[in-house]
C-alpha positions in Angstrom: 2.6 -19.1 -4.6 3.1 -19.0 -8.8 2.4 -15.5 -10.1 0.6 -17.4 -12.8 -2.0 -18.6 -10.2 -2.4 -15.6 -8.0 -5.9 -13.2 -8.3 -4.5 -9.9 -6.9 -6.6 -6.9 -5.4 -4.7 -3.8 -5.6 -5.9 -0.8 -3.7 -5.3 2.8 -5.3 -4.2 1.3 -8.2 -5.7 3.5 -10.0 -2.0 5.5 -10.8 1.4 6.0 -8.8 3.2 2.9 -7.7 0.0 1.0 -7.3 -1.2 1.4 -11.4 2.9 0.3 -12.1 2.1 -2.9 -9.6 -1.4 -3.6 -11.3 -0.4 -3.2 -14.5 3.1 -5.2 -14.4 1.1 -8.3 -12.2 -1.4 -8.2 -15.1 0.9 -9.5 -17.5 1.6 -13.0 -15.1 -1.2 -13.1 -12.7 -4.5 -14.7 -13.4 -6.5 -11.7 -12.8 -5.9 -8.0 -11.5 -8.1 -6.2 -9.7 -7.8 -2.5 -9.2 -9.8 -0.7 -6.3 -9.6 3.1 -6.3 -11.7 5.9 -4.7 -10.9 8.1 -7.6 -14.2 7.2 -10.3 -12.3 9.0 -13.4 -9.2 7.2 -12.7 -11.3 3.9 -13.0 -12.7 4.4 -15.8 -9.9 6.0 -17.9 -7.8 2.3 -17.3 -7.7 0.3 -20.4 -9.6 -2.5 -20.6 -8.3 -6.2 -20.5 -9.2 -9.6 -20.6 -7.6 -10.3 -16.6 -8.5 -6.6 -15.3 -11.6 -6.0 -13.0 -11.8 -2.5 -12.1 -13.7 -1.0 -9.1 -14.3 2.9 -7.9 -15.1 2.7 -3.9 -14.1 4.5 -1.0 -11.7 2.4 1.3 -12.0 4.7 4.3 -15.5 3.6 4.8 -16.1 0.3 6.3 -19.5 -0.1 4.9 -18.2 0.3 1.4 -15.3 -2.1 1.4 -17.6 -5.0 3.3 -19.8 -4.8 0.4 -17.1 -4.6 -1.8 -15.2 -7.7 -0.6 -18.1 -9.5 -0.5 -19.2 -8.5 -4.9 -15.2 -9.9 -5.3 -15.3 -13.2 -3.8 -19.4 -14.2 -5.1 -18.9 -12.6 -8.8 -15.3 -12.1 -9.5 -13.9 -15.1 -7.9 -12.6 -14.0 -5.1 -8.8 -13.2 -4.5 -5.3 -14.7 -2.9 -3.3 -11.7 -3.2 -4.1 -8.7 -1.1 -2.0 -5.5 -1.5 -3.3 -2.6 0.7 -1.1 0.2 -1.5 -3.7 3.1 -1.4 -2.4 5.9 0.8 -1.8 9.6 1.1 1.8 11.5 1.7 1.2 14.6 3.9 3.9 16.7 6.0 3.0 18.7 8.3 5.0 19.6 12.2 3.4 19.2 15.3 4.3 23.2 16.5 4.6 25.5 13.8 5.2 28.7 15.3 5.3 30.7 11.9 2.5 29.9 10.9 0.1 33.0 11.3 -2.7 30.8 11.7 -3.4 27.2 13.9 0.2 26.9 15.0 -0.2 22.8 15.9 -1.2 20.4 13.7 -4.2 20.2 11.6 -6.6 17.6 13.3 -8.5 17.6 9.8 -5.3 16.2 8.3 -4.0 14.0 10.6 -8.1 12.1 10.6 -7.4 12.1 7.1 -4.0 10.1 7.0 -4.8 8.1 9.6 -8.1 6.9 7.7 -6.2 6.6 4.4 -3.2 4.9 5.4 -4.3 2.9 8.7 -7.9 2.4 9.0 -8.4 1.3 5.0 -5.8 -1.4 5.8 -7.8 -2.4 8.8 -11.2 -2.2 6.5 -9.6 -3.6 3.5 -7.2 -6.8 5.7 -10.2 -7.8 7.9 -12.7 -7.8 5.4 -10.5 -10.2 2.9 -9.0 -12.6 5.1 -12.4 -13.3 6.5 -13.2 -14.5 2.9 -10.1 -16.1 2.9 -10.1 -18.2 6.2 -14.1 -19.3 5.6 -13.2 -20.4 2.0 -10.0 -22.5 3.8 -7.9 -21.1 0.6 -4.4 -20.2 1.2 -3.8 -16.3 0.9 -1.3 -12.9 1.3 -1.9 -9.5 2.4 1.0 -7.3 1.4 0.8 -3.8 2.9 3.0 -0.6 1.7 4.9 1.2 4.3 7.5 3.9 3.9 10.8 4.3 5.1 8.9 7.3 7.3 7.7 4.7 10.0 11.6 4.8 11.6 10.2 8.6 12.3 10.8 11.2 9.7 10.6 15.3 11.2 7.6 17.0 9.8 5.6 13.6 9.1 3.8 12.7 12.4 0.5 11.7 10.5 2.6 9.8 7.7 5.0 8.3 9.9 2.6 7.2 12.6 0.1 5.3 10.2 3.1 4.2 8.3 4.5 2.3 11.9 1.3 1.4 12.5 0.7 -0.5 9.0 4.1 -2.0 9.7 2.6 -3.1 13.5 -0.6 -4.6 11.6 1.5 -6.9 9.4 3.7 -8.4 12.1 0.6 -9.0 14.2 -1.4 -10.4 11.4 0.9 -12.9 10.3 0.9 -14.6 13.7 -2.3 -14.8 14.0 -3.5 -15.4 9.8 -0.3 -17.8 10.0 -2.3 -20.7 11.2 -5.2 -20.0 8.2 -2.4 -20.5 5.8 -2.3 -16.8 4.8 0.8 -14.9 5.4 1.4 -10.8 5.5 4.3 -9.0 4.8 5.3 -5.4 4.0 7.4 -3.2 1.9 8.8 -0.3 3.3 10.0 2.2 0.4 12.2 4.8 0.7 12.4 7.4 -2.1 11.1 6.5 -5.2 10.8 8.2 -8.3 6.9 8.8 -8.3 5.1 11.3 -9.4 4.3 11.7 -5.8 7.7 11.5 -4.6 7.9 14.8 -7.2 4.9 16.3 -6.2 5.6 16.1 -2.1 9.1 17.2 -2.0 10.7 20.5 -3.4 14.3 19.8 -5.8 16.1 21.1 -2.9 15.1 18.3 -0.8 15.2 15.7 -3.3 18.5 16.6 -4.6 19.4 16.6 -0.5 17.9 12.8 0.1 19.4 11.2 -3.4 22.7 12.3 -2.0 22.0 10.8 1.6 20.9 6.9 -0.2 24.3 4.8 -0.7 23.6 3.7 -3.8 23.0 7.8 -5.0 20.0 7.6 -6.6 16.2 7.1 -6.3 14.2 3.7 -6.4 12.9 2.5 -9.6 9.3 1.6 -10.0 10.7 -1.7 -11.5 12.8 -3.0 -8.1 9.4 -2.1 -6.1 7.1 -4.2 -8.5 10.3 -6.9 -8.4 10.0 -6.5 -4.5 5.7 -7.5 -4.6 6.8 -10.6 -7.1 9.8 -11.8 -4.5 7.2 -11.7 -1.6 4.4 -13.3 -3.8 6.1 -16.7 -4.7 8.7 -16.9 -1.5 6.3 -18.8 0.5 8.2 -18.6 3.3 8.4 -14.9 4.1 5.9 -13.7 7.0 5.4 -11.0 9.0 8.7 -9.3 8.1 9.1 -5.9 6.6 11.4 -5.5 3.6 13.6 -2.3 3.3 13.9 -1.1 0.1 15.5 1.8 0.3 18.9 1.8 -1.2 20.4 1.8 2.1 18.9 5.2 3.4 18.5 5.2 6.6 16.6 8.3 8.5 
């Protein structure tokens, strides 16, 4: 598929890696559009001419169906898919220092699992629907994490993560047929604001020196990544490593 012709939908794009995404697609893609639950974010995004911005709630079904649905009759629908919006949380299963609950919070593991699993669910079925009954050719590209090998102290995280990267295999056999492939990315660490904000120095300084390559990601070789899987039409239901080498 040419960049040039592709209508994207990015979700949480309103900042992090999916804003660098948006905003890098904008300048080749026909049109951008950014979906984020966060209303200020939305609204504080510059305006232009290829940029459709919407504030909504991916973790409720009801939302995103009508959502979907306002994208393909107003703004033309979409080709590209990229379910990006997602939540890092660590947290271990037994924590017996803790003076409080020592096992995990089930609060916090509903609210990874609706974030990063059941919004890809909400957001995938919704869209390919649209896709298949307008017989257009399509891509969903879901954001994984190098935390779906199993990473100690992320069972939420790593769980939806594997899960995401499940979806995509699955949904590329059966999409495959409809002409609309899926495929993931599978960062490791990148440096994000998030990256900065869930990890102390200690442990960042202690994962740069475990990647091969001795550094973290740059936002530009994940944006290069989503352009790669855009216009090779021939990769499906694989997910691409992109992690320096790291392996956990």
């Amino acid at each position: 598929m040419e960049i040039s012709q592709s209508r994207v939908l990015v979700t949480g794009g309103g900042k992090g890696i999916g804003n660098f995404i948006a905003n890098g697609l904008l300048q080749k893609a026909a049109r951008v559009i950014i979906v984020d639950q966060d209303e200020q974010l939305i609204n504080d995004l510059a305006e232009h001419e290829n940029l459709v911005k919407y504030h909504c709630d991916v973790t409720d079904f009801s939302a995103v169906e009508r959502l979907v649905e306002q994208i393909f009759e107003k703004d033309g629908g979409v080709n590209v898919c990229i379910n990006n919006a997602g939540i890092i949380h660590s947290e271990p299963l037994v924590n017996l220092l803790s003076r409080q609950e020592k096992k995990h919070s089930i609060t916090n593991w509903q609210r990874v699992i609706d974030v990063n699993l059941n919004a890809v669910f909400y957001v995938t079925s919704n869209v390919a629907e649209k896709m298949i009954l307008k017989k257009q050719k399509g891509l969903v590209i879901n954001i994984s994490s190098i935390a779906a090998q199993g990473n100690a102290g992320q069972s939420a995280y790593a769980a939806s993560k594997a899960a995401v990267e499940a979806l995509t295999k699955t949904w590329s056999k059966e999409l495959g047929m409809f002409k609309i492939r899926c495929a993931c990315i599978a960062p490791g660490f990148f440096d994000t604001p998030s990256t900065q904000q869930s990890l102390s120095e200690n442990m960042l300084s202690k994962w740069q020196k475990l990647v091969p390559v001795a550094r973290l990601g740059k936002m530009e070789e994940l944006l290069s990544a989503v352009e790669f899987i855009i216009e090779n039409e021939y990769f499906n239901g694989k997910v691409l490593a992109l992690d320096g080498g790291l392996s956990i």
